[in-house]
C-alpha positions as CSV (number, residue, x, y, z in Angstrom):
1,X,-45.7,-4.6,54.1
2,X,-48.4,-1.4,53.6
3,X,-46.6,2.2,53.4
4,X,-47.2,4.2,56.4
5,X,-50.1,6.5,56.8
6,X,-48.8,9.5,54.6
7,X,-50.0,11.4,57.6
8,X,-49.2,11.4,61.5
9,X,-51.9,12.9,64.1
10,X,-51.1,12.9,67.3
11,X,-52.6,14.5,70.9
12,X,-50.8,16.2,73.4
13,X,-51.5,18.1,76.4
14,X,-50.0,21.6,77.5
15,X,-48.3,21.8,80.9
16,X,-51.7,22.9,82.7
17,X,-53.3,20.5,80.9
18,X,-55.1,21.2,77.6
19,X,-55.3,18.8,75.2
20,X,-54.3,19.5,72.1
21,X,-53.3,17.8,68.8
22,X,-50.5,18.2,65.9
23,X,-51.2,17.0,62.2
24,X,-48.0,16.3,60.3
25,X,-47.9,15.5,56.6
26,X,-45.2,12.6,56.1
27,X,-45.4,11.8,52.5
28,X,-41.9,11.6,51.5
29,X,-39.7,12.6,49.6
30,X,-41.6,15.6,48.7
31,X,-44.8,15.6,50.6
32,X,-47.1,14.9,47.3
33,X,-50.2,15.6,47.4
34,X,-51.6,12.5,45.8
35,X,-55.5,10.6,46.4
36,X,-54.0,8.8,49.7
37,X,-52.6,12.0,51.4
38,X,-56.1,13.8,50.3
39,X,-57.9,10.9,51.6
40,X,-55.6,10.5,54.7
41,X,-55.6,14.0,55.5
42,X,-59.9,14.0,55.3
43,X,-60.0,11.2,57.6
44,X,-58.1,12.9,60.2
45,X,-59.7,16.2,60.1
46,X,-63.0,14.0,60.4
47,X,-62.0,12.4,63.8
48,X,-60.7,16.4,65.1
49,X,-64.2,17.6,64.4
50,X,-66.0,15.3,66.3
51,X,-63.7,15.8,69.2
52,X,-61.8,19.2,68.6
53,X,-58.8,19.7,70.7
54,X,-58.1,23.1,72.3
55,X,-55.5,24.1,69.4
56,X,-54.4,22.2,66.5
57,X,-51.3,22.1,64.6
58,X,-50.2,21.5,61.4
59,X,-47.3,21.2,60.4
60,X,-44.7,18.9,57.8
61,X,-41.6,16.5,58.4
62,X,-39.1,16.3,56.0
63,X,-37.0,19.1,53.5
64,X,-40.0,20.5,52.6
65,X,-43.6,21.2,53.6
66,X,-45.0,20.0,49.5
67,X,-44.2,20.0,46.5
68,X,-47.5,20.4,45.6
69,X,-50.3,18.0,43.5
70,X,-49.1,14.5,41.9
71,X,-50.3,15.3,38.9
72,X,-51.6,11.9,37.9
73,X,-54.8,12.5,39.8
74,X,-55.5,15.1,37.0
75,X,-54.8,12.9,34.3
76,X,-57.8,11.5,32.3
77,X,-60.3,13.6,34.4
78,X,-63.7,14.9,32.6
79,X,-65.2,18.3,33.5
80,X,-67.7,16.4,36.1
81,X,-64.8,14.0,37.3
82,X,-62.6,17.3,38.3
83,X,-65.3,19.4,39.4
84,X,-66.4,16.7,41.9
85,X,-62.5,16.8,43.5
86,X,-62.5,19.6,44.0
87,X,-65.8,19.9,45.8
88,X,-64.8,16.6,47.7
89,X,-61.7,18.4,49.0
90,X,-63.9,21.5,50.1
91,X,-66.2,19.3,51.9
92,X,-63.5,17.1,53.3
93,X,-60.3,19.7,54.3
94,X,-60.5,23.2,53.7
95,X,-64.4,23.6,55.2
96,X,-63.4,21.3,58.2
97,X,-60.3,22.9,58.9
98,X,-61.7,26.5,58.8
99,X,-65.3,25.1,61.3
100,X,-62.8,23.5,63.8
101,X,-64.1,25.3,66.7
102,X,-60.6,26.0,68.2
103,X,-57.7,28.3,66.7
104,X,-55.6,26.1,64.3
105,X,-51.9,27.1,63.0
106,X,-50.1,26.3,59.8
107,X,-45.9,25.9,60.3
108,X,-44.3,25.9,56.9
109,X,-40.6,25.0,57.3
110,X,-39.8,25.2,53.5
111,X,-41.3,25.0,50.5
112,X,-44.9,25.0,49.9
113,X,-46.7,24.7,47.9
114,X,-50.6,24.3,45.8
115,X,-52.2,22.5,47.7
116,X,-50.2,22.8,50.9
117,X,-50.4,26.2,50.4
118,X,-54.0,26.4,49.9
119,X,-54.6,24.2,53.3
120,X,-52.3,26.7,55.2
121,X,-55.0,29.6,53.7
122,X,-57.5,27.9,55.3
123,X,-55.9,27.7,58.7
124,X,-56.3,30.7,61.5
125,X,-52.3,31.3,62.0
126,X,-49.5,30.8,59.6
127,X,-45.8,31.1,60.4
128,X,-43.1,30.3,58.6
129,X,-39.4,29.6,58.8
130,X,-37.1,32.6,57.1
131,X,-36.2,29.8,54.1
132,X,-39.8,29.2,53.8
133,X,-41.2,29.6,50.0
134,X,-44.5,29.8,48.7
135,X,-46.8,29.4,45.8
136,X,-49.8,28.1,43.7
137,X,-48.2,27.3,40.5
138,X,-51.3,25.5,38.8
139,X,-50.9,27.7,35.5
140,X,-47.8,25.1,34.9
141,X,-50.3,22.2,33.9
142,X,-53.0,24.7,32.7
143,X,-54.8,25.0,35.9
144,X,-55.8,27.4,38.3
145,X,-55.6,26.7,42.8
146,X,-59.0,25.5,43.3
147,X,-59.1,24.5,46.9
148,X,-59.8,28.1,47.9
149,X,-56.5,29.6,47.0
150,X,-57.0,32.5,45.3
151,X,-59.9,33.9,46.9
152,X,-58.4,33.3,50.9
153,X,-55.0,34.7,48.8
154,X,-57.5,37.7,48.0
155,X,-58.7,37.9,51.5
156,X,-55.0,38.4,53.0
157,X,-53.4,40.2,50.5
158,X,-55.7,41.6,48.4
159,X,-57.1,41.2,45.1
160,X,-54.4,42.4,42.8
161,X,-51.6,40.5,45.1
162,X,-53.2,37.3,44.3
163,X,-53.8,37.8,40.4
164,X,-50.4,38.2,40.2
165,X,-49.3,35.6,42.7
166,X,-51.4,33.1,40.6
167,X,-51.1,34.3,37.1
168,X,-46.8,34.4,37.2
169,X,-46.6,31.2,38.9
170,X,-44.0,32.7,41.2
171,X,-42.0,31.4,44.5
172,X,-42.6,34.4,47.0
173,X,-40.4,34.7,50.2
174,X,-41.4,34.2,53.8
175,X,-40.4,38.1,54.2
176,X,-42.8,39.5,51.3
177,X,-46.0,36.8,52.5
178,X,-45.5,38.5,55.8
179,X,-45.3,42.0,54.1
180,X,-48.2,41.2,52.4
181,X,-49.9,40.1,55.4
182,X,-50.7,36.3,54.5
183,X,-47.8,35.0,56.7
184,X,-49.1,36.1,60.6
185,X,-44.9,36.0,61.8
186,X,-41.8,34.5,60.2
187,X,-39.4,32.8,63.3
188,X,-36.1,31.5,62.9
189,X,-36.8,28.3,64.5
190,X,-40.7,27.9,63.4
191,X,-41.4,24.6,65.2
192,X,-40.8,25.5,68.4
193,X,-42.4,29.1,67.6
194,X,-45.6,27.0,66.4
195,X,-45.5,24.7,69.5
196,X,-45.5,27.8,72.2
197,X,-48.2,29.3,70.1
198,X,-50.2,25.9,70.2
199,X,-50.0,25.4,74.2
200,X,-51.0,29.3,74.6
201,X,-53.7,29.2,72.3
202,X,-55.1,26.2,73.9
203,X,-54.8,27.3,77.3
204,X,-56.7,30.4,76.5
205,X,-60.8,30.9,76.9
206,X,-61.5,28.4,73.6
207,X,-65.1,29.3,73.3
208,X,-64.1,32.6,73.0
209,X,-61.9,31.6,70.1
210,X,-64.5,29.5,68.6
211,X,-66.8,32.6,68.8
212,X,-64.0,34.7,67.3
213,X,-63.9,32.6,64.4
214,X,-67.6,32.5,63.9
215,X,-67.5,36.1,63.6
216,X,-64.6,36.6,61.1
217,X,-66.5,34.1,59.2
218,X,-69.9,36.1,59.1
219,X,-68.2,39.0,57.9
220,X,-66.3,37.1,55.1
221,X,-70.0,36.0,53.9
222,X,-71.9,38.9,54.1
223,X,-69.9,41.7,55.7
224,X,-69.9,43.8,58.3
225,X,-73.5,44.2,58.9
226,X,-74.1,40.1,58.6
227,X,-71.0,39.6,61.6
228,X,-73.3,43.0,63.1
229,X,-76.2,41.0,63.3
230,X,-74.8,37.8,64.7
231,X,-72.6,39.3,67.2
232,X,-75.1,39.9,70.3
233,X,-76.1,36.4,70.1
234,X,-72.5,34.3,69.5
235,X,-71.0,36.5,72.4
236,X,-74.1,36.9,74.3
237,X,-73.7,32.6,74.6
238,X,-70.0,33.3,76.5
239,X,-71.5,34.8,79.5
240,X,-73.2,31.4,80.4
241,X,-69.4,29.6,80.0
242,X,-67.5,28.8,82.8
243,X,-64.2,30.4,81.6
244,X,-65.5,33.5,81.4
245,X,-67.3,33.8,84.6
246,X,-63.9,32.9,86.0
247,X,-62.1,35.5,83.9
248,X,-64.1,38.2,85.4
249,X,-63.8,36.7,88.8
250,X,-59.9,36.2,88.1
251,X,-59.8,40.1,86.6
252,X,-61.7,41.4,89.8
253,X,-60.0,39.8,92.6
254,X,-56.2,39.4,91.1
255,X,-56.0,41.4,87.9
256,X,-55.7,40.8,84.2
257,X,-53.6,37.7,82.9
258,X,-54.1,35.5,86.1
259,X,-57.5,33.5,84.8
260,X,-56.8,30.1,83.6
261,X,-59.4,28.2,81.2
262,X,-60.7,25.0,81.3
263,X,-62.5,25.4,77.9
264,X,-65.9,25.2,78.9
């Protein structure tokens, strides 16, 4: 008998009818991240970008979201060996997840963290539960979090907030990630906080989203005047989409908040 997949996606659909899809990571007991789980997790996030849903989801089963890296996949490496994972994991999870062309949230339940924590960086949205913890505790095997960590960390927080976040190898709170602006909302029941958020999300004007995202991202390469320069073009491309000819029509004839979206 083979193990079960070490992760779950599934598609949904919200009540008016956008599909959308939830990514769980079932590794158990602790939700390792070890070569199956990275390879599982690539394949899956392959199949979503050559059909993106309206919203995706991801999200862990079990008492915690990770414990982080099994560590045998560091032992014996070479400097080429371990600098091609970790431009294997770029290319096949952090990139994909942050090009989905659709808004995608991270719920963490509990504990999470390294790489866990570094995927949840890479998503648009992350909530967590009030017992949630957080870290990228690499320093303990002589590392540092190279699947983006620090530098999205950086991003969120701020420079000197992720130095020290990395450097002590400390567990931070749900409380002080939302403080520090890297956690978006803390709910006492997260699931069901992520699920709401999933189905409005994808019932929204995607391509708006998508163009949202392209944006953000044109700033984070080159700034304000790079996002500048982009920006008549990317929105200019909206005007020819269905959703928003019918938001305007909706926002004339009934007021704001009646449109619906078909994402296209």
């Amino acid at each position: 008998m083979t193990d079960p997949k070490p992760t779950r996606l599934e598609y949904a659909h919200t009540p008016a009818g956008a599909r959308t899809a939830i990514l769980t990571i079932a590794n158990p007991p602790l939700n390792l991240f070890d070569a199956r789980l990275m390879r599982t997790m690539a394949a899956d996030l392959a199949d979503l970008s050559g059909q993106a849903p309206r919203a995706l989801l991801l999200r862990a089963e079990g008492r915690v979201v990770s414990g982080g890296v099994d560590v045998h996949i560091f032992d014996g490496l070479g400097v080429e060996e371990g600098a091609a994972l970790w431009k294997d994991l770029f290319a096949g999870i952090i990139h994909p997840l942050e090009q989905m062309p659709c808004p995608v949230i991270f719920a963490a339940h509990g504990l999470t963290l390294t790489a866990a924590f570094e995927i949840a960086l890479a998503c648009d949205i992350i909530l967590a539960a009030p017992r949630a913890e957080f870290g990228l505790v690499e320093t303990v095997v002589g590392l540092t979090p190279s699947m983006g960590g620090p530098q999205r960390l950086a991003e969120r927080a701020g420079s000197g907030r992720a130095r020290e976040l990395v450097m002590t190898a400390g567990l931070y709170d749900a409380t002080t990630m939302a403080d520090w602006g890297v956690v978006n909302a803390v709910h006492a029941d997260v699931e069901a906080a992520a699920r709401s958020l999933l189905d409005r999300l994808a019932d929204g004007p995607t391509r708006a989203h998508a163009a949202t995202k392209q944006l953000i991202g044109a700033w984070r390469h080159g700034g304000v005047a790079e996002a500048d320069s982009i920006t008549p073009a990317v929105s200019g491309r909206l005007f020819d989409t269905a959703d928003m000819k019918n938001g305007v029509q909706s926002f004339l004839t009934a007021g704001p908040g009646k449109a619906t979206y078909r994402g296209d």
